[in-house]
Steps between C-alpha positions, in 0.01 A plus 500: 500500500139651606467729741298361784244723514126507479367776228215388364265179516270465231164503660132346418394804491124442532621405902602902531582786341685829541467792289745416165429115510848505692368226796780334513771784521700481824624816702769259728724571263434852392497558894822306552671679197406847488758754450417697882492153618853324398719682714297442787503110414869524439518675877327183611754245429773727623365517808410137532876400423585722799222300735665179497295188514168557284160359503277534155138514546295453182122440581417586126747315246718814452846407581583475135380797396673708750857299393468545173553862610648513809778198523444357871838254441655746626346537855553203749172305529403304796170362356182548230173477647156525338125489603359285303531112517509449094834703525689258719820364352548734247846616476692808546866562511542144620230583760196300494159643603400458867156599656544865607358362869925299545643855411539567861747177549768650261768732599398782294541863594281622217228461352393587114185509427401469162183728517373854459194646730684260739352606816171377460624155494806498722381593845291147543807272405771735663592237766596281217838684423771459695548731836618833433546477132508788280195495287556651118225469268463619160269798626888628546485568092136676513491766175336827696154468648438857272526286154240227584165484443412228780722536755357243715562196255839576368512246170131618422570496088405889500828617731694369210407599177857538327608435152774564309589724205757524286638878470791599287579879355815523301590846313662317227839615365421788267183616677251389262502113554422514899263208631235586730197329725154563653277313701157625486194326702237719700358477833233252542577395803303838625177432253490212756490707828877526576560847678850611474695202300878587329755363372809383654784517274827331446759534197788226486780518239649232346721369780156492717662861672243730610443814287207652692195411686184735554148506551323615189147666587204364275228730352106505572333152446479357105796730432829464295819510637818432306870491628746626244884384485602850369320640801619272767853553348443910549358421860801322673790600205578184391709372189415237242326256714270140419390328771215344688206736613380355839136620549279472821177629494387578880220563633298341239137346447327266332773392267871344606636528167726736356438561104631721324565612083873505412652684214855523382540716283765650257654893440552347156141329449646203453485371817080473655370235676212454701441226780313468807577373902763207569281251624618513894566132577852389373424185335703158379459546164417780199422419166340710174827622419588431122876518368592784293515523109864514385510854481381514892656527843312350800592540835297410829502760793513297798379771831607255813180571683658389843732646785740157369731449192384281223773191518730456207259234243174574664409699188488323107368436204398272316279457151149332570483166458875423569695440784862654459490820744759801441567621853601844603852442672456834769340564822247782442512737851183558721242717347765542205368516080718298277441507127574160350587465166274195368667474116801432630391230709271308287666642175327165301132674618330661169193670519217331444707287824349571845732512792434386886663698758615305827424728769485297818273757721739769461360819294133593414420482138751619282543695203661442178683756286537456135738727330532500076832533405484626161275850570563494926129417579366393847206339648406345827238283602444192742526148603238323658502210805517190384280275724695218667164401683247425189447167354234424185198540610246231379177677559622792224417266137116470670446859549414600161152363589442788729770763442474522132878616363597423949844682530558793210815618466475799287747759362510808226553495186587879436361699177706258277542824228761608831644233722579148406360262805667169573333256781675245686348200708726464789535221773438676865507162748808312551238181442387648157644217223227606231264747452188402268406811318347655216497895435197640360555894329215734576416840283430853735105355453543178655469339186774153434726597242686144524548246734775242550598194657827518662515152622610325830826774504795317704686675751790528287369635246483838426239663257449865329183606352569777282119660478633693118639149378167295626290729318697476186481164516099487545481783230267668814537856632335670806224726372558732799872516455561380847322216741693219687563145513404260772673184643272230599560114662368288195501124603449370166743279497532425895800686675517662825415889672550652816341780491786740494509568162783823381527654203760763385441774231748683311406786310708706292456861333564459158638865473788440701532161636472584847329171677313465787387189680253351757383234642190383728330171595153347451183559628153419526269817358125627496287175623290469813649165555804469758753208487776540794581916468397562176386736347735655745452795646742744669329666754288223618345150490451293116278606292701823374262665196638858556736707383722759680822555348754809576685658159748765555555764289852570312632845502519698187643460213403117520140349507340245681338193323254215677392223335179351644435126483131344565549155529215238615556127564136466474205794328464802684368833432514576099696822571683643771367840662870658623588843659813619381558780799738748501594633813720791592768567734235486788400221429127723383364322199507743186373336179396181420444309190253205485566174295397219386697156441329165304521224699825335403654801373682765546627883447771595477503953581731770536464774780587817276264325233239456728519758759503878284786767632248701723413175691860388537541887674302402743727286611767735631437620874700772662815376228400159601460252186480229689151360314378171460213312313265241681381236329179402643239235364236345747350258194805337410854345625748707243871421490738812417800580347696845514823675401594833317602573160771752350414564210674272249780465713450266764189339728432294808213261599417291819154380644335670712395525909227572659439554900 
C-alpha cells in the first residue's frame, strides 16, 4: 500500500523554479515527519483521545498526510470540515466533508486544525467552532523558531532542507576489515548570503533508536565540511552502528537542498564506494538496479524516512518487465535501516537483469550493496525514481530538427588499458514499454569511434554493452585511450521516448576486479534553444550553458580521478575553456590548472597527476585537509564524474554535483 503522502509533483518547470530544479518538492511532509516534530504529533492524538468529541478542520487537503503519521482512529470524531467547496463529500473515517461554516452545530469539544502559522487565519472564522472548544492546531508540533530560516511562513521550502544519509562504522572482527563512512559537501548555502547556517544532526540505528543528535557548525562560505563515522563514533562512544543520518540544514539561503558526497570505505581496501545525497522525496518506485553476477550478493538498504513503520509487503521486487513481486514479510520501525537481501528474493535475477523496487512513499532513494563472494569485495551505489507520472511524449521524434542529438545521455568509458566499462539502457517511468536507442562511442577528441543502433529496446529486455567487446568487434580502438559513449532516441524505425532516458555504467579495474557503478538520466546540452527545462540548469531558469561542479578530494594514500564529459545536442564552442580550481581548507583558491575539452569529448585526469606535491601542500590549513577542486567553465555545459583510486586495489566512481 502507498503511503498517502505528497513528496514531490513533477513540475513544468518553465511556470517556476527554485534553486536545484526541485519545484515540485513538498515540505508538508518533511514538516509533518521530522524527527523534533513526531513526538509532538504523537502528543497530539493523545491529547485529543482525552477531549472527547472531536472536530477536524482541514482548509488545505491535509488530513491524509497528517494520518498517515499520526492515526486519528483512535480519537473520537464528531465531524470533518473543510474550506473549500471542491472538498465537500470527501470522506474521512466514515465522516464526510462539511463546510467548516456547520462546524458550530456539532457537539464537538475540540477542534483540530490541520494548519501551521494558524493564527493568521483562525481569528476571522473563530465563531465557526463550537462554544468553548479547545482549539489544537498543528503549530502544537512547531520544530524551534532558532532552526528556521523564515519564521513567518513555516512550510517555506528553506525551513526544511533535510536529507538522509546512510552512516555505518563497523571495526570488523580482527581489526583490519572495519567498514567506515563520510559525508562530505561544503557550505554554499553562505556563498549565497546565509549568516550563521548549521547542521542539525540525527543518527538512528537499525531499529530507528536514537544514537545521538547535534548541531554540527559549518565552515566559512564555499568551504568543505565532512562528517566522519569513526569520529562521530569517538564523540558519543558508540559501538558498531549503521543507520540513517537525518540532516537539517538551518538557517540556510538560496538553496533547500541537502547534497552531499558519500564514501564507504574499507580498513581492508576492499570495500570503497562513493555516492552522493538520497534524493529527499520518498518515492513509489526505484529502478537502475541490475541483479548480481553469480559470484555477487545484493542487498537493498531500506532507511524508513518517516516517524511510521513500513507495513509488512509494502516493500518488493520485482525484475523489469514482469509482474511477479517478492515481498519483504516484516514491518520496518520508524526512522529504522533494514538491509534487504535482494538474491534471495529474486534468486532467478542475473545480471545483465534490472530489478524494480516497490517502495510505496516510504524511504528516500536507496542504496544497493553488492558484495563478491569469492575475494569479499563491496560496492554501493544507487537507484533512481521511476516516474509513475510520464507518458511518451509525441513532440520528442520532431525535435531533431532543432535540437540536433535532443536528449544525450552520456557516460565514461575509462582508459580501457585499466577498467573494463559496461553501459546499460535502463527503463526509469512505470509507462516506459520501449526505449528506441542507438549508442554512439566517442574518442577523448570528440571524434565517433562507432556508432550503433540498438533498436526499439522493450521493457523487458535487458541489454549490456561491453565497450572492450564492441571494439573488438569493430576492430576500432580509442586513440586517446579513454572517451565515452552516448545514448541517443533514434526513431528510425518509429517507437516511443519520454524524455527520461537512464543509463547505468559499470566499470571495473582490471587489476583487481573491484567494480563500481553509476547511473544518471538524459539531458539536453550546449544549444541556445530551450524546449520545456532543457538544457536544464540548476541554479536557475533553462538555458543552463555553465559549468560549476564541486569534487572532493580523497585523503592520502588514495587519489582522486574526474572524468569530464562535453556533450552537445547541437554545435557549440569547438573546445571547452575549464578552470580546474583547487581550493584549500579555507575555502582560498591555491592553484589552478586551465583546460581545454573538444566539443563532444572528454578527459578523463587525475589530481596527483595533475596537481604537483607542492600544490597539493597547499591544501592543508592549520592540520586541516579538507581541500576541494572547482570545476568551473562559463563557455560550456560539462557533465562530471568523480571517485578515488587505490592503487591497484580497489576504486569508486559516481557523477558529479554542482551548487
Amino acid at each position: 500500500m502507498t503511503l498517502n503522502i505528497e513528496t514531490f509533483t513533477n513540475a513544468d518547470l518553465s511556470q517556476g523554479w527554485r534553486p536545484g530544479n526541485n519545484a515540485g518538492g513538498a515540505s508538508l511532509f518533511k514538516a509533518l515527519g521530522h524527527p523534533l516534530a513526531a513526538p509532538k504529533g504523537h502528543a497530539i492524538v493523545e491529547r485529543l483521545k482525552g477531549l472527547g468529541p472531536v472536530a477536524i478542520y482541514d482548509p488545505t487537503g491535509i488530513i491524509g498526510n497528517f494520518h498517515s503519521y499520526y492515526d486519528l482512529s483512535k480519537v473520537e470524531i464528531d465531524g470533518y470540515y473543510v474550506q473549500r467547496v471542491e472538498d465537500l463529500g470527501q470522506p474521512f473515517l466514515g465522516h464526510e466533508a462539511k463546510p467548516v461554516s456547520t462546524c458550530a452545530d456539532g457537539k464537538a469539544s475540540a477542534v483540530l486544525v490541520l494548519l501551521f502559522d494558524a493564527e493568521k487565519v483562525l481569528g476571522p472564522i473563530s465563531h465557526c467552532f463550537p462554544k468553548d472548544a479547545t482549539i489544537i492546531t498543528l503549530d502544537d508540533m512547531r520544530i524551534p523558531d532558532e532552526m528556521l530560516t523564515n519564521q513567518r511562513n513555516y512550510l517555506d521550502p528553506m525551513n526544511f532542507a533535510t536529507n538522509f544519509a546512510f552512516l555505518r562504522d563497523h571495526k570488523g572482527a580482527n581489526g583490519s576489515d572495519g567498514l567506515h563512512t563520510t559525508v562530505a559537501s561544503a557550505n554554499y548555502w553562505a556563498t549565497h548570503g546565509a549568516k550563521d547556517p548549521k547542521l542539525w544532526l540525527c543518527l538512528f540505528d537499525e531499529e530507528g533508536n536514537e544514537l545521538a543528535a547535534w548541531e554540527e557548525g559549518l565552515p566559512a562560505a564555499g568551504c568543505p565540511y565532512a562528517i566522519n563515522s569513526e569520529t562521530v563514533r569517538k564523540k558519543f562512544n558508540l559501538e558498531d552502528f549503521q543507520g540513517s543520518l537525518f540532516i537539517h540544514a538551518i538557517r540556510i539561503a538560496g538553496h533547500d537542498v541537502v547534497k552531499y558526497a558519500m564514501d564507504v570505505y574499507g580498513d581492508n581496501g576492499k570495500s570503497l564506494t562513493c555516492s552522493h545525497d538520497a534524493n529527499a522525496w520518498p518515492a513509489d518506485f526505484y529502478a537502475g538496479m541490475p541483479a548480481g553476477e553469480e559470484d555477487e550478493e545484493l542487498t537493498l538498504i531500506v532507511q524508513n524516512s518517516h516517524p511510521m513503520p513500513i507495513p509488512p509487503k509494502s516493500v518488493g521486487f520485482n525484475i523489469v518487465g514482469a509482474q511477479d513481486i517478492a515481498w519483504h514479510e516484516e514491518e520496518i520501525p520508524p526512522f529504522g535501516t533494514k538491509t534487504l537481501n535482494v538474491s534471495e528474493m529474486l534468486p532467478q535475477a542475473k545480471f545483465p537483469d534490472q530489478i524494480e523496487t516497490v517502495a510505496g512513499r516510504y524511504f528516500v532513494r536507496p542504496r544497493y550493496e553488492v558484495v563478491r563472494t569469492k575475494t569479499g569485495q563491496r560496492r554501493m551505489a544507487h537507484g533512481n525514481v521511476e516516474r509513475t507520472d510520464l507518458e511518451p511524449n509525441p513532440e520528442i521524434p520532431g525535435l531533431e530538427a532543432t535540437m540536433g542529438k535532443g536528449y544525450i545521455m552520456p557516460l565514461p568509458v575509462l582508459p580501457t588499458d585499466l577498467f573494463n566499462s559496461t553501459l546499460l539502457p535502463t527503463p526509469m517511468a512505470r509507462s516506459e514499454q520501449e526505449m528506441p536507442l542507438r549508442i554512439e562511442l566517442m574518442d577523448a577528441d570528440g571524434s565517433t569511434v562507432a556508432s550503433k543502433y540498438l533498436g526499439r529496446i522493450q521493457r523487458r529486455d535487458h541489454m549490456a554493452i561491453n565497450i572492450d567487446a564492441w571494439l573488438k568487434e569493430e576492430s576500432a580502438k580509442l586513440p586517446s585511450g579513454h572517451g565515452h559513449a552516448e545514448f541517443l532516441y533514434d526513431f528510425r524505425e518509429g517507437g516511443e521516448a519520454n524524455g527520461w532516458l537512464h543509463a547505468l555504467g559499470r566499470y571495473e579495474q582490471k587489476s583487481s576486479g573491484h567494480r563500481a557503478e553509476t547511473i544518471f538520466g538524459a539531458h539536453i546540452y550546449n544549444t541556445a534553444i530551450i524546449y520545456k527545462d532543457e538544457p536544464q540548469s540548476y541554479i536557475g531558469k533553462p538555458p543552463g550553458l555553465t559549468t560549476r561542479l564541486f569534487l572532493r578530494l580523497g585523503d592520502d594514500p588514495k587519489d582522486t580521478l574526474c572524468h569530464l564529459v562535453y556533450p552537445a545536442s547541437t554545435p557549440w564552442h569547438e573546445k571547452s575553456d575549464t578552470r580546474l580550481i583547487l581550493h584549500n581548507a579555507e575555502g582560498e583558491p591555491v592553484a589552478e590548472k586551465r583546460i581545454q575539452i573538444n566539443c563532444g569529448g572528454s578527459r578523463f585526469w587525475r589530481y596527483h597527476e595533475l596537481f604537483d606535491a607542492e600544490e597539493r601542500s597547499r591544501v592543508s590549513v592549520k592540520g586541516n585537509d579538507l581541500g576541494y577542486i572547482i570545476v568551473r567553465d562559463t563557455t560550456c555545459r560539462l557533465f562530471g564524474f568523480h571517485g578515488l583510486i587505490n592503487g591497484d586495489t580497489s576504486f569508486c566512481l559516481d557523477h558529479m554535483f554542482g551548487f
